[in-house]
N, C-alpha and C positions, 0 to 999 in steps of 0.2 A: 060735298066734303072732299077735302083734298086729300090724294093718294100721300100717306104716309112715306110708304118707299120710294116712289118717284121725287118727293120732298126732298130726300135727306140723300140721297142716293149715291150724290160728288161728295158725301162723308166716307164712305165705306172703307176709301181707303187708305194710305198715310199721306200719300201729295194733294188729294183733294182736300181733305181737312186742315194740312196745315196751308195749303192756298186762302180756304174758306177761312183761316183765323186769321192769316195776314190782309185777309182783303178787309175784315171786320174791324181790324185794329186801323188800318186804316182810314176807313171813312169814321170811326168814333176822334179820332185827331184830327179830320180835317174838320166834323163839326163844333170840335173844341176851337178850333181856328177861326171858324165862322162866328160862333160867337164871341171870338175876342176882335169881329170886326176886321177880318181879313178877307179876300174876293175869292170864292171859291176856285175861279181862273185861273189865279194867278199860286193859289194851294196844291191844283194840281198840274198844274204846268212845273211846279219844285218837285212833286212826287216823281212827276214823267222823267224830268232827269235824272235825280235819283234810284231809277227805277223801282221805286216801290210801290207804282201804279202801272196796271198794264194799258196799253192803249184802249182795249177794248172794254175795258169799264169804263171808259169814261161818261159815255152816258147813260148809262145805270147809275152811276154816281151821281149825278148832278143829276138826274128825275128823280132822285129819292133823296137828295140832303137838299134842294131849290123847292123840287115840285110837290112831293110830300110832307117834309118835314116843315117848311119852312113859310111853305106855302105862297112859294113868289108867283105871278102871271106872269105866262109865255107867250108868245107870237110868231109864229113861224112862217115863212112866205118864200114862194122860188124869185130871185132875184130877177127881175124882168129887164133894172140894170144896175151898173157897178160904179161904185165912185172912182173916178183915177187918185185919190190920195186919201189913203185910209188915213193917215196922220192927222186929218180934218174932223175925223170922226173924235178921235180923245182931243181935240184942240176943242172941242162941241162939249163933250160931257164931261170933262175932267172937274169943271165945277159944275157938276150936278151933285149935290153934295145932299140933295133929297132921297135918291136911290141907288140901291145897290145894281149892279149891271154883271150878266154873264151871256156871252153870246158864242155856238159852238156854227160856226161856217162848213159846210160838208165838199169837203178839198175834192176837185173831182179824180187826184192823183194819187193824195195822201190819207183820204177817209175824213175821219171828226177832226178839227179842230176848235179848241175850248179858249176864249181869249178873254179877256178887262179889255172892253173897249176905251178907258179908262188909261188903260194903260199903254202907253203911244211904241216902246221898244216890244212890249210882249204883242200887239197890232203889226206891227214891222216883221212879226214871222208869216202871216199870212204873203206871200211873195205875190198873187195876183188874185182878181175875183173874177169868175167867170158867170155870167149870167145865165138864169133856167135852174143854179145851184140853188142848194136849200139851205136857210139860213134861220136860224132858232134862237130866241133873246129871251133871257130871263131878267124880270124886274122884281126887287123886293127891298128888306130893309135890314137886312140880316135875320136878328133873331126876333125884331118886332113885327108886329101886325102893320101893314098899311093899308091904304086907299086902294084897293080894287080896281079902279076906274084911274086913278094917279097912275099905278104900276103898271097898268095895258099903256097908256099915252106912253109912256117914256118908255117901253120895249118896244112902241111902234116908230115913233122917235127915231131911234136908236135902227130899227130897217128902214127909214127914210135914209140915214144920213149912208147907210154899208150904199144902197141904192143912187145914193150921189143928188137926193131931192133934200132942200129944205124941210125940215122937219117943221110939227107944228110943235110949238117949246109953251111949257107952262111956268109959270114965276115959282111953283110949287117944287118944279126940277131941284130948283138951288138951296131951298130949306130946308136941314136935317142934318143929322150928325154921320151919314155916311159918306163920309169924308174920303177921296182916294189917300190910299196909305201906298210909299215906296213899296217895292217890291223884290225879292231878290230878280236880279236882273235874267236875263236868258243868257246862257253861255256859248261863246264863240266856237266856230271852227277853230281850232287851234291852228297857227301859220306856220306851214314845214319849215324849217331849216333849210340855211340855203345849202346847196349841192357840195361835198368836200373836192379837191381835182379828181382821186381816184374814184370818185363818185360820177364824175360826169365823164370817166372814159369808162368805165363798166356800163353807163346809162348807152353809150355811143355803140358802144359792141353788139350791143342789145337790140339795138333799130335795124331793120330790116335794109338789105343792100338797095342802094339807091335814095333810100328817105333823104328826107333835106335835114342837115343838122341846124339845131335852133338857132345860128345866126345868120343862115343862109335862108332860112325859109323867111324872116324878118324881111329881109332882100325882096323877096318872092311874092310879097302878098302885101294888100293892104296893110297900112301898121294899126287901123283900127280892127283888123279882125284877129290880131292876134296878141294871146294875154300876157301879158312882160312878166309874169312872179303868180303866185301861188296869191290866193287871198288872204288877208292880212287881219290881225285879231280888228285893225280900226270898223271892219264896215261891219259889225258883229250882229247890226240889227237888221240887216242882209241877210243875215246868213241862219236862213229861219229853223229855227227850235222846232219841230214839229212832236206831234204825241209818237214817243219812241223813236223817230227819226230826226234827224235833219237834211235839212234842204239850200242847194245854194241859190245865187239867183239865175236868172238865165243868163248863159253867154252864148252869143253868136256868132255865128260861121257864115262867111260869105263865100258864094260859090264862084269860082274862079276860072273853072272849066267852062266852055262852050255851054254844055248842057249837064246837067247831073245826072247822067244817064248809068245803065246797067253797073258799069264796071265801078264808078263812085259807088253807088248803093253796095255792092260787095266788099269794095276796101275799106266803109264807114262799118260791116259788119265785124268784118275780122278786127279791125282795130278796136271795136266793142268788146267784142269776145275776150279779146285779150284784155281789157281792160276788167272786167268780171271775172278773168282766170286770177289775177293779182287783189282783187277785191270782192269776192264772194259775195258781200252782206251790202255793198255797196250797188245801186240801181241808176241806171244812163237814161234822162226821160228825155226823148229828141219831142220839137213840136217844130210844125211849120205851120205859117199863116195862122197863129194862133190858136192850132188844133193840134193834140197829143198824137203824136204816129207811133202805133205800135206794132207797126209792119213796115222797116224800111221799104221795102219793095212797093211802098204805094209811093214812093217819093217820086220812081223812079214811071213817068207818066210825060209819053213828049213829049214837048213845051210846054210842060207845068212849073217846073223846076230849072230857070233860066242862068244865064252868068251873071251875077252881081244880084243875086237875090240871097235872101238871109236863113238861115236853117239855125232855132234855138236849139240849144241843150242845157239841160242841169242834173245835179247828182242827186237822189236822194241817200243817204243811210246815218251811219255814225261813222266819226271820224274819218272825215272825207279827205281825201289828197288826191296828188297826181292830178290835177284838175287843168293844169295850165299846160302839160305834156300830153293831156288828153284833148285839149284845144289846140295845137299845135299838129297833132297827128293827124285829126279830126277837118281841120284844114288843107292838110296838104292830102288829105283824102276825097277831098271837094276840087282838087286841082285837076291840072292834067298831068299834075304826077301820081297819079293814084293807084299805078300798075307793080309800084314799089311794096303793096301790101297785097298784091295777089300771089306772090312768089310762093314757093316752098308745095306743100300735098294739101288738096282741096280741105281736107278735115285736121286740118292741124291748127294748133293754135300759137300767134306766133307770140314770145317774149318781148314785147315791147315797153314793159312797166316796172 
């Protein structure tokens, strides 16, 4: 028998219960949305920006409106490997119009994400898939019963195509009235405003003695490594929706210095630091060689880290900016000008943003 008090317990007090009644009001609307034939995905990929869903039910959510209620088969499996164009996967099931599809990807940066494979702009927020991840597919029909055996094939399907293999396809896929339905779209980064003049001599003041100022650094460095403008509302299916977050895509820094040695790894710090002084809720993910570094200091490894090798970065939060000044600084911190951001008291954070 279940403990009574432990049950009820996040009632007791006035933010638990009124959590517990918005979280109830909400999954009874999103299963009113289900049965009017909408993709649970793409239901609460609307709530996430809304925030009327926290991130972290999302899969409570969808185990109890897919797995219980509804009774779709799941498929789970660690991706052993990754298709390079997810775009292929909804160009595959968009007419599968047999079954319903929800597939939740487990970001290795971002946590859950819940997508419509289905759906080719809300698939375009996933920014990369890395293999060994776990990857979870639900198949059903909505609010009808299906085939058992029909809904495992097309959820396994459906991890052939994430995995970049030929799926086995049945003619049963196509037959059925779950039809993909438009969806509200995902929302953009919104694209800063450009710079006013007394805007760009406060920004000037701002940069530490020595930096190179944005036309000079242009000069200075390859022109593919450095970003001309802010991102712009066009590339918006780039610029990935994540549950509670957003994510840009990566952009790259090429190293310009002999070696990215000690004193880079310091000025790529401070220029962080300060970039987080100006953006609190805003998070800097560097990766090299295709691996998340969460300790600058492992960069910094002789001859691992050479001139003319590449160093990712992307932002995660909401309402991201300063993206292209933080590529710009981030560059010339990868230079052998890097000694521009060592200046000033070792604990100090400098105003660059």
């Amino acid at each position: 028998m279940k403990s009574m008090i432990s049950q009820f317990e996040g009632l007791a007090d006035r933010e638990g219960f009124n959590a517990s009644v918005r979280h109830i009001q909400t999954v009874v609307a999103s299963v009113d949305r289900l049965a009017d034939k909408e993709n649970l995905a793409d239901v609460i990929g609307e709530l996430l920006e809304d925030k009327k869903l926290d991130k972290d039910d999302i899969r409570p959510v969808v185990s109890m409106i897919l797995g219980q209620k509804y009774h779709y088969r799941s498929v789970s499996a660690n991706l052993d490997t990754v298709a390079g164009d997810l775009g292929a996967v909804s160009d595959e099931t968009a007419s599968w119009n047999g079954v319903d599809l929800v597939a939740i990807y487990f970001h290795p940066d971002l946590g859950a994400l819940v997508v419509n494979p289905k759906n080719k702009l809300r698939m375009a927020q996933i920014d990369r898939l890395n293999r060994s991840e776990l990857l979870v597919v639900y198949a059903g029909r909505f609010t009808k019963e299906g085939d058992p055996a029909l809904l495992e094939a097309a959820a396994r399907a459906v991890i052939d195509l994430f995995a970049g293999r030929k799926p086995k396809t049945k003619p049963d896929f196509l037959k059925g009235d779950c039809v993909y339905r438009q969806a509200k779209q995902p929302a953009a980064v919104e694209a800063k405003p450009k710079a006013t003049p007394k805007a760009k001599v406060k920004a000037a003041a701002a940069a530490p003695k020595g930096a190179v100022a944005p036309k000079a650094k242009k000069a200075a460095v390859e022109p593919a490594a450095v970003e001309p403008e802010e991102p712009k509302a066009a590339v918006a299916a780039e610029q990935a929706v994540k549950p509670g977050a957003r994510m840009t895509p990566m952009y790259s820094v090429t190293v310009t210095n002999e070696l990215f040695h000690n004193g880079n790894v310091e000025a790529w710090k401070r220029i962080i630091a300060s970039y987080n002084s100006k953006h609190p809720d805003l998070q800097v993910l560097v990766y090299y060689d295709g691996e998340r570094i969460t300790n600058l200091n492992a960069l910094f490894k002789w001859g691992k880290v050479k001139h003319g090798s590449s160093i990712q970065f992307a932002i995660a939060g909401e309402n991201i900016s300063d993206v292209a000044k933080l590529q710009r600084y981030l560059t010339q911190g990868a230079s052998h000008m890097f000694e521009a951001f060592l200046r000033g008291p070792v604990n100090s954070v400098m105003a660059l943003f």
